[in-house]
N, C-alpha and C positions, 0 to 999 in steps of 0.2 A: 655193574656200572649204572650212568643213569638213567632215566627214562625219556625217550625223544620227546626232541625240540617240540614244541607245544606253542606255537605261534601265537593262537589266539588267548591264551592266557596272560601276557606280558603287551610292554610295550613293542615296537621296535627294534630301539636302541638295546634292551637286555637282552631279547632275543638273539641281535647281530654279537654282542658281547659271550651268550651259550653257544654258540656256534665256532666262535673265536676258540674259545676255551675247550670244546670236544675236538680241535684239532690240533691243539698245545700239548692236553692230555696224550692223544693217538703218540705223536711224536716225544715224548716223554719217556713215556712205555719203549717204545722202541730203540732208545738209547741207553736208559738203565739194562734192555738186554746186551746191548752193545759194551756196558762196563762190564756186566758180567763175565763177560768171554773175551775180555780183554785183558793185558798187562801193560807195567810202561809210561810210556810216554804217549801210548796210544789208549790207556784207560785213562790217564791224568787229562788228556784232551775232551776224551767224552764226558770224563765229568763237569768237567765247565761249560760243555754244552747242554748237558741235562741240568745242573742248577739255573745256569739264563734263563733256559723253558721253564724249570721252578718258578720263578722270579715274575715271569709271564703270567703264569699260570695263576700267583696269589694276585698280582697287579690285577688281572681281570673279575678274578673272584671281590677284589674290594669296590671294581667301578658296578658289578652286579648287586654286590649287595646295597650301594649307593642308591641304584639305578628304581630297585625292584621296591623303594618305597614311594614312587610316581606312578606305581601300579596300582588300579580301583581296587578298596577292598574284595571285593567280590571274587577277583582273582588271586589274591593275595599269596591267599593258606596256601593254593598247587603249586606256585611259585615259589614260596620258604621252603616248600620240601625239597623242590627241586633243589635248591640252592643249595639245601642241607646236604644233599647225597654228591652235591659235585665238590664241596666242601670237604666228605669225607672222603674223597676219591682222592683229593689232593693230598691231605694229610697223611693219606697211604702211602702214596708215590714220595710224598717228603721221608718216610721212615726209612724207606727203600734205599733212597738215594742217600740216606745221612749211615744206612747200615753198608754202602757198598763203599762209601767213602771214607770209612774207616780202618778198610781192611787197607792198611798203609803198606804191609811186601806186597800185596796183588797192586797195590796201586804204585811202585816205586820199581819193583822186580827185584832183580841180581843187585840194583845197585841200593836200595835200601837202608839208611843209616843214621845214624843217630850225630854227625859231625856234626857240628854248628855253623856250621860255614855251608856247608848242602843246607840246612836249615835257612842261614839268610839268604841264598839263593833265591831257594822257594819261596821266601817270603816276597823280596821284589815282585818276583813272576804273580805273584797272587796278588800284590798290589795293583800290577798291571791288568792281570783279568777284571779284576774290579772296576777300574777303572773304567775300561772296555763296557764291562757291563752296564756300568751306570751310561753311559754315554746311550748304549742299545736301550736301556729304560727309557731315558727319556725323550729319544727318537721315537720311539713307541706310546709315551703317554702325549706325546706333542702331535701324532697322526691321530689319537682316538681324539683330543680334543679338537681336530680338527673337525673330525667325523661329527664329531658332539653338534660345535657350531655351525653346521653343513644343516644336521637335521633342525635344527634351532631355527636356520635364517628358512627353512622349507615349511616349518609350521606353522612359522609367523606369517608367509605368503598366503598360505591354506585359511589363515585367521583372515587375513587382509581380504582376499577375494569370499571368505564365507559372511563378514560386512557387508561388503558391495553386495552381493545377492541379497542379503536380509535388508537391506536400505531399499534395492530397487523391489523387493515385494510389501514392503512398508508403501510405498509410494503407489503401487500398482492395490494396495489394499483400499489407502485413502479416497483413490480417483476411480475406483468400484463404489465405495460407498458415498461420496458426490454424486456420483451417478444414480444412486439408488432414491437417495432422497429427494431429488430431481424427479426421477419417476415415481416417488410419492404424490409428490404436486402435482404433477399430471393425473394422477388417480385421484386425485381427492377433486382437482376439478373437471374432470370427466364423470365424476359420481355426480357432483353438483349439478350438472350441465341437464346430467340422466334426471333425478330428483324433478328439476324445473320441465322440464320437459313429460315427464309423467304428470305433473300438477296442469300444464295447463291439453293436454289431454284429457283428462277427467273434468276438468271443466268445460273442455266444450263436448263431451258427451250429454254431462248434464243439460248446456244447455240446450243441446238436440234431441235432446229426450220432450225437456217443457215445449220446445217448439214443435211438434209433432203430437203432443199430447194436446196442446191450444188448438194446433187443427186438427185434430182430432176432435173437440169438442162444437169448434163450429163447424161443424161438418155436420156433428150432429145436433147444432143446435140450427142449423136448414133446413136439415129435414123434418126436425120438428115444425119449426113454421111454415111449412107447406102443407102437414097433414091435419092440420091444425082447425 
């Protein structure tokens, strides 16, 4: 059989779709046993329930293979294999079911015949199952595209609210870097401020240097005119 569901490889929607389909298959199986070991009116029943789950079974294999081309390449290749092996799972169970449906005394019993009139019987009744059938199809393609639109309207929300965050961190980007430029100007004129302030400290060093060097010198030019 195949190899388990594999979640991170696929989207969603395929996934919910292989899962669908490994429980179509289980019950499939389990009803072609049930022709097997059956006669009648009660193998002619089972086969129309194992062709619906047929019917199932391709309908999901076509929205998968639909589905699995919205998958990243990157996951791609695991995903066609898988496809391929559930694929051929089906086409098995279709032999099956097309080789047990043939065997017309196992499927008719005692009463088995070639009349025409049992013929157009049957045929009614099998217009009828069809009918039936179709009806069952499209109940079933009309809930999966429910489903479809369900995840649709959910990841359009997910889109919607993953804007609003990217807008409100746009916004909270902008009014950081406002900020920051802002606090340039305060750097640049607090550098200024420093600059000025270093200049006129070294000026008046200077000039407390000449002024202590002037008396400095008449200091010593006193003492010279006293010893004079």
């Amino acid at each position: 059989m195949t190899n388990p569901l594999d979640t991170d490889a696929g989207s969603e929607l395929f996934s919910s779709y292989e899962a669908e389909l490994k429980l179509v298959q289980a019950d499939l199986d389990q009803k072609l046993d049930q022709i097997a070991e059956s006669t009648g009116e009660q193998r002619k029943a089972a086969i129309r329930q194992a062709e619906r789950a047929l019917e199932e079974a391709t309908e999901l294999l076509d929205q998968m293979r639909m589905e699995k081309q919205n998958i990243p390449s990157a996951a791609r290749s695991k995903v066609n294999a898988r496809f391929r092996n559930y694929q051929t799972d089906v086409d098995a169970l279709k032999r099956r079911l097309k080789s047990l449906a043939d065997d017309r005394r196992a499927l008719f019993g005692n009463r088995y015949t070639d009349d025409p009139e049992d013929a157009g019987y049957d045929a009614h009744l099998e217009q009828r199952q069809q009918l039936l059938s179709g009806t069952e199809r499209l109940e079933r393609s009309s809930a999966r595209l429910q489903e479809s639109q369900r995840i649709a309207l959910e990841t359009e929300d997910i889109g919607r609210s993953t804007l609003a965050d990217l807008q409100q961190q746009r916004e909270t980007i902008e009014h950081t870097r406002m900020n920051l430029h802002q606090s340039e100007g305060y750097v640049d004129t607090s550098i200024k401020t420093l600059r000025g302030m270093a200049r006129r400290m070294a000026t008046n060093r200077i000039i407390t240097i000449a002024i202590i060097t002037v008396l400095i010198l008449l200091i010593f030019a006193v003492i010279f005119s006293k010893f004079r």
